[in-house]
C-alpha positions as CSV (number, residue, x, y, z in Angstrom):
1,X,-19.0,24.9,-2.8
2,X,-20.5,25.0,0.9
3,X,-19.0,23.3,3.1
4,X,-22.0,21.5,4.7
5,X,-22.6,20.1,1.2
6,X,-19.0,18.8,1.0
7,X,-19.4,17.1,4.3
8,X,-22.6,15.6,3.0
9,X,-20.6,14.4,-0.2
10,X,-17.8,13.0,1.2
11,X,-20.0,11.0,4.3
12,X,-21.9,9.9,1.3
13,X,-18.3,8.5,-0.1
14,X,-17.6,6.9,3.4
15,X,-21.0,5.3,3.3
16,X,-21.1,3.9,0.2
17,X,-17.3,2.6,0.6
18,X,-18.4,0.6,3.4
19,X,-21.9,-0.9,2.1
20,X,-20.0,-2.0,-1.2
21,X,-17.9,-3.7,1.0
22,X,-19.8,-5.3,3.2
23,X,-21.9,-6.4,0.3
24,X,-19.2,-7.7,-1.5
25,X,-18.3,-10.2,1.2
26,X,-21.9,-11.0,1.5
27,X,-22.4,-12.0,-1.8
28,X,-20.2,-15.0,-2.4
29,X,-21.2,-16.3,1.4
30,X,-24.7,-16.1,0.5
31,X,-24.1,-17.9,-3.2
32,X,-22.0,-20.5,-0.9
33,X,-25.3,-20.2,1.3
34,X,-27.3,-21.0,-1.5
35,X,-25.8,-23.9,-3.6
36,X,-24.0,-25.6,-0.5
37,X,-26.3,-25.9,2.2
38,X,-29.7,-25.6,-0.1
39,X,-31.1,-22.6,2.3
40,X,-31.1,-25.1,4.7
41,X,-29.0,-23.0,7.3
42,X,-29.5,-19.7,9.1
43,X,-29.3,-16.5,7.1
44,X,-28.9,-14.9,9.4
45,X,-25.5,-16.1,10.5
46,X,-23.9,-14.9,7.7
47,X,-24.1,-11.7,8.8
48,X,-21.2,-11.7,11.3
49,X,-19.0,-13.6,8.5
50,X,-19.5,-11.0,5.9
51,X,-18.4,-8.9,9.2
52,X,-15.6,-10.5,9.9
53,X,-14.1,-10.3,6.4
54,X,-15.0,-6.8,5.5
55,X,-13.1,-5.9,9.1
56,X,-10.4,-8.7,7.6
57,X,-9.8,-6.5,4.4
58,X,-9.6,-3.1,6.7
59,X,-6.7,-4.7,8.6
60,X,-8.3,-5.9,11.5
61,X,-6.7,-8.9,13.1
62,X,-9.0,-11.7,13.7
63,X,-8.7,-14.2,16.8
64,X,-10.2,-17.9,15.1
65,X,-11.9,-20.1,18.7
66,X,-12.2,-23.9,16.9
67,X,-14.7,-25.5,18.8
68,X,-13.4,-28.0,21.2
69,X,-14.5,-31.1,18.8
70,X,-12.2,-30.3,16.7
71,X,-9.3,-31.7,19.0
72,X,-10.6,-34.8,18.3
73,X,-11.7,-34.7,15.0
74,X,-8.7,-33.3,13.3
75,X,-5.7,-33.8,15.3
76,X,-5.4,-30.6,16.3
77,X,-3.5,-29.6,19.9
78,X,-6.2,-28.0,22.6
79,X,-3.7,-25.1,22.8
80,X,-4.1,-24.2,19.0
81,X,-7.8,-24.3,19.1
82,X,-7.2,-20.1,19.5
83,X,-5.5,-18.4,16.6
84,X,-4.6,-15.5,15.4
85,X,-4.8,-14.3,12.0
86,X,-3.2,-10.7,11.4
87,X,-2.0,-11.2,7.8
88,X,-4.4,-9.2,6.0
89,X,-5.4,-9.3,2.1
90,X,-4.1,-5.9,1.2
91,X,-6.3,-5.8,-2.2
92,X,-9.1,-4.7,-0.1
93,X,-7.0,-2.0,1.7
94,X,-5.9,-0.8,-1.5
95,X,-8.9,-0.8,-3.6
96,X,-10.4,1.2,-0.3
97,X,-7.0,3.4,-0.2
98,X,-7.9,4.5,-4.1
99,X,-11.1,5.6,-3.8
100,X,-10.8,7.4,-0.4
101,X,-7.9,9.3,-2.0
102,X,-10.2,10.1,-4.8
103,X,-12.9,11.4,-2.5
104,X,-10.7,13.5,-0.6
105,X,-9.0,15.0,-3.9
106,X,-12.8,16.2,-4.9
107,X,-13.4,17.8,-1.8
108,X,-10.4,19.5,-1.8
109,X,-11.1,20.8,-5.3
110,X,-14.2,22.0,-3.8
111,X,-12.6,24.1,-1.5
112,X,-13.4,22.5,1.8
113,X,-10.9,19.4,1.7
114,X,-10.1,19.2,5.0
115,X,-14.0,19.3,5.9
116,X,-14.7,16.7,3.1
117,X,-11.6,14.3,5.4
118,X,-12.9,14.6,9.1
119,X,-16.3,13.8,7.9
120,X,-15.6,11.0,6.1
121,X,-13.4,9.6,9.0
122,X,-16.1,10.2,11.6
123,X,-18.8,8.8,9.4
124,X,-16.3,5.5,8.3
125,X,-15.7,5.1,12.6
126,X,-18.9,5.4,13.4
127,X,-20.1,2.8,10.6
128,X,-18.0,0.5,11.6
129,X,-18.6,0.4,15.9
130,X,-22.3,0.0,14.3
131,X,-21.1,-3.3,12.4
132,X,-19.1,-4.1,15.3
133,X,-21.5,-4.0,17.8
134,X,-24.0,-5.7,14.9
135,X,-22.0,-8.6,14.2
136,X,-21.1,-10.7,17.3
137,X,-19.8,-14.4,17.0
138,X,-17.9,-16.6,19.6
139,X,-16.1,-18.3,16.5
140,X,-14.1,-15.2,15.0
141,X,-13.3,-12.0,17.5
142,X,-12.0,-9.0,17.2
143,X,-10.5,-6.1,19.5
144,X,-13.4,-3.2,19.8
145,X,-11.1,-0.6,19.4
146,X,-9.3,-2.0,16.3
147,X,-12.3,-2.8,14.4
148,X,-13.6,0.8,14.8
149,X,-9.8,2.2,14.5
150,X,-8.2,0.6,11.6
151,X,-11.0,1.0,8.9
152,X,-10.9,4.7,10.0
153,X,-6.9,4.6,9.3
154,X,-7.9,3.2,6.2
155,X,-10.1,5.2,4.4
156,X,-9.0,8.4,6.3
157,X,-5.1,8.8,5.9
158,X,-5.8,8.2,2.2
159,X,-8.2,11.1,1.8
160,X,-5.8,12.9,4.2
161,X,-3.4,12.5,1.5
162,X,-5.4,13.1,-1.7
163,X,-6.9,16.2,0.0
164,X,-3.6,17.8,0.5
165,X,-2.0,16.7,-2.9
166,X,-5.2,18.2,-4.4
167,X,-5.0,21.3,-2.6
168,X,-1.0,21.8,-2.8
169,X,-1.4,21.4,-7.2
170,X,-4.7,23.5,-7.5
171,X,-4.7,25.7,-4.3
172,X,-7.3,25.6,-1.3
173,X,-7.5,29.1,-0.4
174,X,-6.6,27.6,3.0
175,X,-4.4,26.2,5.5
176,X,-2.2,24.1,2.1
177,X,-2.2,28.0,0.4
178,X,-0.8,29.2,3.1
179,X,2.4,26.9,3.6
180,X,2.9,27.2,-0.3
181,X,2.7,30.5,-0.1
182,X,5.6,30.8,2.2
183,X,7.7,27.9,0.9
184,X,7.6,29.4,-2.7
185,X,8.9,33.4,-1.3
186,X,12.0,31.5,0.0
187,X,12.3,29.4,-3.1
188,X,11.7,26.0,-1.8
189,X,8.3,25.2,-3.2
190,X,9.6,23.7,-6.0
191,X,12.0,21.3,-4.0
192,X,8.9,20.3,-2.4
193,X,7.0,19.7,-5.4
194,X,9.7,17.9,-6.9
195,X,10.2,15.6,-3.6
196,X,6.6,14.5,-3.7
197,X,7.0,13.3,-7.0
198,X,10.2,11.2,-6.6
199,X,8.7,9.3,-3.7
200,X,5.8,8.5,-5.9
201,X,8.4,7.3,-8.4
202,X,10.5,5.6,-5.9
203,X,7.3,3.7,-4.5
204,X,5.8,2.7,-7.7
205,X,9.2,1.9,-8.7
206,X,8.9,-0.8,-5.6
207,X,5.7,-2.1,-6.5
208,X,6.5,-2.4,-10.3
209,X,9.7,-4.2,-9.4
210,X,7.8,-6.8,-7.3
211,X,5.1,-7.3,-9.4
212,X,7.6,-8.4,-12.4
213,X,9.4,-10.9,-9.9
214,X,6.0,-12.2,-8.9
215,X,5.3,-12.4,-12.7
216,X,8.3,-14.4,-13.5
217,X,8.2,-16.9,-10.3
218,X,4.3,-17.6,-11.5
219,X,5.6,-18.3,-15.3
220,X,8.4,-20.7,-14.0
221,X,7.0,-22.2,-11.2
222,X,3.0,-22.5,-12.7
223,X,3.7,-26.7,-12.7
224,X,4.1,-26.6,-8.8
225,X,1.2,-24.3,-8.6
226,X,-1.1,-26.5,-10.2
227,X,0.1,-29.2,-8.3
228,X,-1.1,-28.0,-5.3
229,X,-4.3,-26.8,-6.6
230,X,-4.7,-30.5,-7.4
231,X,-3.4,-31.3,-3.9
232,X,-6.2,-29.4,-2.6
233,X,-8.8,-31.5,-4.0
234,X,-11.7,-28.9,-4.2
235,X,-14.7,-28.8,-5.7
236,X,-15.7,-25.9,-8.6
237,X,-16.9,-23.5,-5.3
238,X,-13.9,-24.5,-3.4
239,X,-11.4,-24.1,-6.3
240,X,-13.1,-20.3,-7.1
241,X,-13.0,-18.9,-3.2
242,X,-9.4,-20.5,-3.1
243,X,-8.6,-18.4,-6.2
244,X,-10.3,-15.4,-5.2
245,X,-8.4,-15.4,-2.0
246,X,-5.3,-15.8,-3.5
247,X,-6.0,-12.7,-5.4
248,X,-6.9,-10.5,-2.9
249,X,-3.4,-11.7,-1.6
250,X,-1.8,-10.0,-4.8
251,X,-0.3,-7.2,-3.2
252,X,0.9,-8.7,0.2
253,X,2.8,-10.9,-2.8
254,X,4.1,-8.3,-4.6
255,X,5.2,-6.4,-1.4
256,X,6.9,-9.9,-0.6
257,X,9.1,-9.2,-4.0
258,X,10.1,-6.3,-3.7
259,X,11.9,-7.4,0.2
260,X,13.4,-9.9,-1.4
261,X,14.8,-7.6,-4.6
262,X,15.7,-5.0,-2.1
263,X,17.7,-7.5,0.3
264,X,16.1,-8.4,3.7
265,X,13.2,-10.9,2.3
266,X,10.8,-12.7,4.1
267,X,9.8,-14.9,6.7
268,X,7.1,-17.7,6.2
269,X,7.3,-18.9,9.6
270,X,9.9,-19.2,12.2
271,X,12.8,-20.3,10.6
272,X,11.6,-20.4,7.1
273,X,13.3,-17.0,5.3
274,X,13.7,-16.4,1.2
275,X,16.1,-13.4,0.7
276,X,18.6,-12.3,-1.6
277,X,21.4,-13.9,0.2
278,X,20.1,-17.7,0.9
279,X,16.7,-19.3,1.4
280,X,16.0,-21.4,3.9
281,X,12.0,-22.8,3.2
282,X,11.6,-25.9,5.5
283,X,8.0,-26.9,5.4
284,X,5.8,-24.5,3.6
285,X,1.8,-24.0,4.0
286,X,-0.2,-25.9,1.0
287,X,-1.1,-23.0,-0.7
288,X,-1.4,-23.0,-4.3
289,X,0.2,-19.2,-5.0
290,X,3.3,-20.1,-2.3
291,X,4.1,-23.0,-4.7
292,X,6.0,-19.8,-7.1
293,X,8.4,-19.5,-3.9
294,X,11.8,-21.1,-5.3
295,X,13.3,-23.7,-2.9
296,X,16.7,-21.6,-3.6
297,X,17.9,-18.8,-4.3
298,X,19.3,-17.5,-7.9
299,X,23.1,-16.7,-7.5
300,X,22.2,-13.8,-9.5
301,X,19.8,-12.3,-6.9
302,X,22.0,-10.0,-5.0
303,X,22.2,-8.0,-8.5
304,X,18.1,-7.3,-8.3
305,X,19.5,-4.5,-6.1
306,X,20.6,-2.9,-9.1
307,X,16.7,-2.7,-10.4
308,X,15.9,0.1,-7.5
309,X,19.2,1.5,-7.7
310,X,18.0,2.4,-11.2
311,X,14.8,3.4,-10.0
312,X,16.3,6.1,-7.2
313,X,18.1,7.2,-10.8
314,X,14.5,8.0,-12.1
315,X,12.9,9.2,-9.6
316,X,16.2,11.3,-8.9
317,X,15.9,12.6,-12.1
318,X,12.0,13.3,-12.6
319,X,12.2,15.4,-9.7
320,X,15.2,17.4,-11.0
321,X,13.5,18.5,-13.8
322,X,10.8,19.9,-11.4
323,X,13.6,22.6,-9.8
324,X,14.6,25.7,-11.7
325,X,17.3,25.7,-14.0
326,X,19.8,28.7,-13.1
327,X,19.2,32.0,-14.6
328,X,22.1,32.3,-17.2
329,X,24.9,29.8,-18.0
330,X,27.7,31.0,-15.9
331,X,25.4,30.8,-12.5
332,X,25.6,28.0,-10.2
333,X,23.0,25.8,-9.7
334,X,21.0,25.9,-5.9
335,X,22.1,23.0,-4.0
336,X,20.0,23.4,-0.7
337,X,16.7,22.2,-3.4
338,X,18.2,19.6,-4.6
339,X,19.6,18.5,-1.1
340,X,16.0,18.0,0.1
341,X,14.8,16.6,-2.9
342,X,17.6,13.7,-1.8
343,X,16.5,13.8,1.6
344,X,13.2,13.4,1.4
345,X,13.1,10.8,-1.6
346,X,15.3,8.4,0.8
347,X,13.9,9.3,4.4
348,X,10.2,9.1,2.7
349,X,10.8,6.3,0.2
350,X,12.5,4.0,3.0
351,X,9.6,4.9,5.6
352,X,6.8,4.0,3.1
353,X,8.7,0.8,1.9
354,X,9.0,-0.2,6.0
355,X,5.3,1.0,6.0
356,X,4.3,-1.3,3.4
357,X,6.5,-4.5,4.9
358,X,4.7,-3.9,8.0
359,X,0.9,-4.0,6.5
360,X,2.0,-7.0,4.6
361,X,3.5,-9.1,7.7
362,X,1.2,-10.4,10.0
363,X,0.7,-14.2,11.9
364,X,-1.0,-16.7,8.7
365,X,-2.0,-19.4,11.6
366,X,-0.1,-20.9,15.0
367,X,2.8,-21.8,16.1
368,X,5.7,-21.1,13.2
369,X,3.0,-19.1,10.9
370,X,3.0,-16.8,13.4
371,X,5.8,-14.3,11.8
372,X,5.1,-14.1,8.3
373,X,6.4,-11.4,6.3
374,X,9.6,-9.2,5.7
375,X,11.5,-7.3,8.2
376,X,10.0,-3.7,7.9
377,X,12.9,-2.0,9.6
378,X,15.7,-3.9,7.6
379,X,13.5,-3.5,3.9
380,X,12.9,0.0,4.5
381,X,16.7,0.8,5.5
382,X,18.2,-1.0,2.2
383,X,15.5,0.5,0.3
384,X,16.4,4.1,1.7
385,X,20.0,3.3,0.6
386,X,19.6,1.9,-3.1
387,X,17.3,4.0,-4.1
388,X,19.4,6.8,-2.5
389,X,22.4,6.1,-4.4
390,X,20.2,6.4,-7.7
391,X,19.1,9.8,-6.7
392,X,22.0,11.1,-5.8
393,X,23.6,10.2,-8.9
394,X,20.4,12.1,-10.8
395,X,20.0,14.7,-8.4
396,X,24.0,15.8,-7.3
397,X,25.6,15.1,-11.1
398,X,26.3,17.7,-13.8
399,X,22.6,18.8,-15.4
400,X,22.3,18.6,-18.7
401,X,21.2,22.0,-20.6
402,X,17.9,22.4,-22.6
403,X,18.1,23.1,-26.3
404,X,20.0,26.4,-27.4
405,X,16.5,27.2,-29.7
406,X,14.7,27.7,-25.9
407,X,14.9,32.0,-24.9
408,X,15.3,32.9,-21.8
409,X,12.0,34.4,-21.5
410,X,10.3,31.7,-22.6
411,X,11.8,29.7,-20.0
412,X,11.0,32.0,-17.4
413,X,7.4,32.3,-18.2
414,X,6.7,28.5,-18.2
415,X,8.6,28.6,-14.7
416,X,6.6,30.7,-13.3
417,X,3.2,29.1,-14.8
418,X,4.0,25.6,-13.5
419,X,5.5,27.1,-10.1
420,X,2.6,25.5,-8.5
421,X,3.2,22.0,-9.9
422,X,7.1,22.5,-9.1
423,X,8.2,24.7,-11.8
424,X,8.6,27.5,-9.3
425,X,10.7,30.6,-9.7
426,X,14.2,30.0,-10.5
427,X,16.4,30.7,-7.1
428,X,19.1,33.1,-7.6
């Protein structure tokens, strides 16, 4: 395909990533609009909030001015009229993340992936210093550069990534070609093939592993949350933005879990940590999800390390039956593949699970709630090392042989058919 059209296409993506998101937060404000304030109030100042929270979603901190009223009114100290929100609902990110990686994949499979990328980057960045420079209010501020930077980070690493992965399975007649090329003449495509998909395993393995604990604390806790739903003392409106909210918090949850599973935890405020080892919750924010936080920890809970253990086990083992078998029965089996295949599922697997523990950190409000979230350095290291000791089990222990009914030649030929999706040539 031409590569002007897959420009076209994929700014087309950009553009339509950003509108359906910008809409989507300008839909419930103008329903709110609407029933609330009976039209009665400007319009037109629900542009900058619809803004606001699309640049929210693309992990743009947002500084919160109270009017000085409020000082009076509620309470509040005149240094915390100013605050800083920086925890982000990742749910936006990630429904973002999926479809950008989508659109990069296509233009990779039409041959200009790389193309497809910048100009969906350029036409995301230059979208959003349009909404920026659109959408000015002294209530809710954000950093230029940031608001223009990060929903470029967002949508473009993605399609970075989905453009490369799409181009490394299928070829790209390209730059990706190229490096295959090379890696598989010395043998070591395969390893690399294998790698990729035992960090997928490993990080999905994290996810799913949080997502259960998040499960169960929702199941036994559901009293407490309903409690505080009550607590809250919201209308039908209020009770629906409170629970949409709370979903769009899902993932920064589930990222929550897995800390705690791996070791490290969290923070939800200064002095307030739930890990593995002891939880210490002091006074907790009033809302409704948190109420699934228990106010102790399960003896039990330094065993949940076990779960990702067993996961570096499977993903260990998935990618080892992407690496060649040896050629006959007497030969020894390469261990330089399967050395990097260990290397890269722990270096990789740790960095993304720091990665992930740093999107899902962020300051909730002042004072304490202004470190919430795990420890991206210590989740990511005891992640590395579980998960590592899994692999290496999988990866470094005797391999078991296929069936005796399988020829040699018919091994070889399905080798060197799938050498592109890590079958490669067996390495003498």
């Amino acid at each position: 395909m031409n590569r002007l059209l897959v420009a076209l296409l994929s700014a087309f993506d950009a553009l339509v990533a950003v509108a359906v998101g910008v809409v989507a937060a300008l839909a419930p404000l103008t329903v709110l609009w609407a029933t609330a304030f009976a039209g009665g109030a400007d319009w037109g100042s629900l542009w900058p909030a619809a803004v606001r929270l699309w640049q929210f979603g693309n992990l743009v901190p947002v500084v919160v001015v109270l009017p000085q009223e409020y000082t009076v009114a509620t309470g509040i100290a005149a240094d915390a009229l100013t605050i800083t929100v920086s925890l982000t609902p990742l749910a936006v990110a990630a429904l973002i993340a999926v479809f950008a990686a989508r659109s990069g994949g296509r233009a990779a499979g039409a041959g200009a992936g790389f193309t497809g990328v910048v100009a969906a980057a350029a036409t995301v960045g230059a979208l959003a210093g349009v909404l920026a420079a659109t959408a000015t209010t002294p209530f809710a501020q954000v950093e230029a550069w940031q608001a223009v930077l990060f929903p470029t980070l967002v949508f473009g690493v993605p399609a970075l990534v989905g453009a490369v992965t799409r181009a490394w399975r299928d070829g790209d007649d390209g730059p990706v070609d190229a490096v295959f090329v090379r890696l598989d003449r010395r043998g070591y495509a395969s390893a690399v093939s294998a790698a990729g998909r035992g960090v997928a395993i490993a990080i999905v393995g994290f996810a799913a592993v949080g997502a259960l604990l998040v499960g169960i604390a929702v199941l036994a806790r559901g009293g407490e949350i309903i409690t505080l739903f009550q607590a809250a003392n919201v209308d039908a409106v209020g009770a629906t933005a409170v629970t949409i909210g709370q979903l769009a918090y899902l993932p920064t949850l589930v990222i929550w879990a897995g800390a705690f599973a791996a070791g490290p935890g969290f923070t939800l405020g200064a002095g307030a940590t739930v890990a593995a080892s002891g939880t210490q919750l002091g006074v907790v924010p009033g809302i409704p999800v948190l109420g699934a936080i228990p106010p102790s920890t399960p003896s039990f809970a330094l065993l949940l390390a076990l779960l990702f253990v067993a996961v570096g086990f499977v993903a260990g083992l998935a990618a080892r039956r992407r690496l060649p078998e040896p050629v006959s029965r007497v030969a020894a089996e390469p261990v330089a593949p399967r050395l990097i295949v260990l290397g890269a599922v722990v270096v990789i697997g740790g960095l993304l699970a720091a990665a992930l523990s740093m999107l899902a950190s962020g300051a909730l409000g002042p004072d304490r709630l202004t470190e919430v979230g795990p420890p991206a350095g210590a989740v990511g290291l005891a992640f590395a090392v579980e998960i590592g000791v899994g692999a290496a089990i999988a990866l470094l222990g005797p391999r078991a042989s296929r069936r005796e009914s399988e020829s040699a030649a018919a091994d070889g030929g399905a080798a060197l058919a799938g050498a592109r999706d890590g079958d490669a040539t067996p390495i003498e």
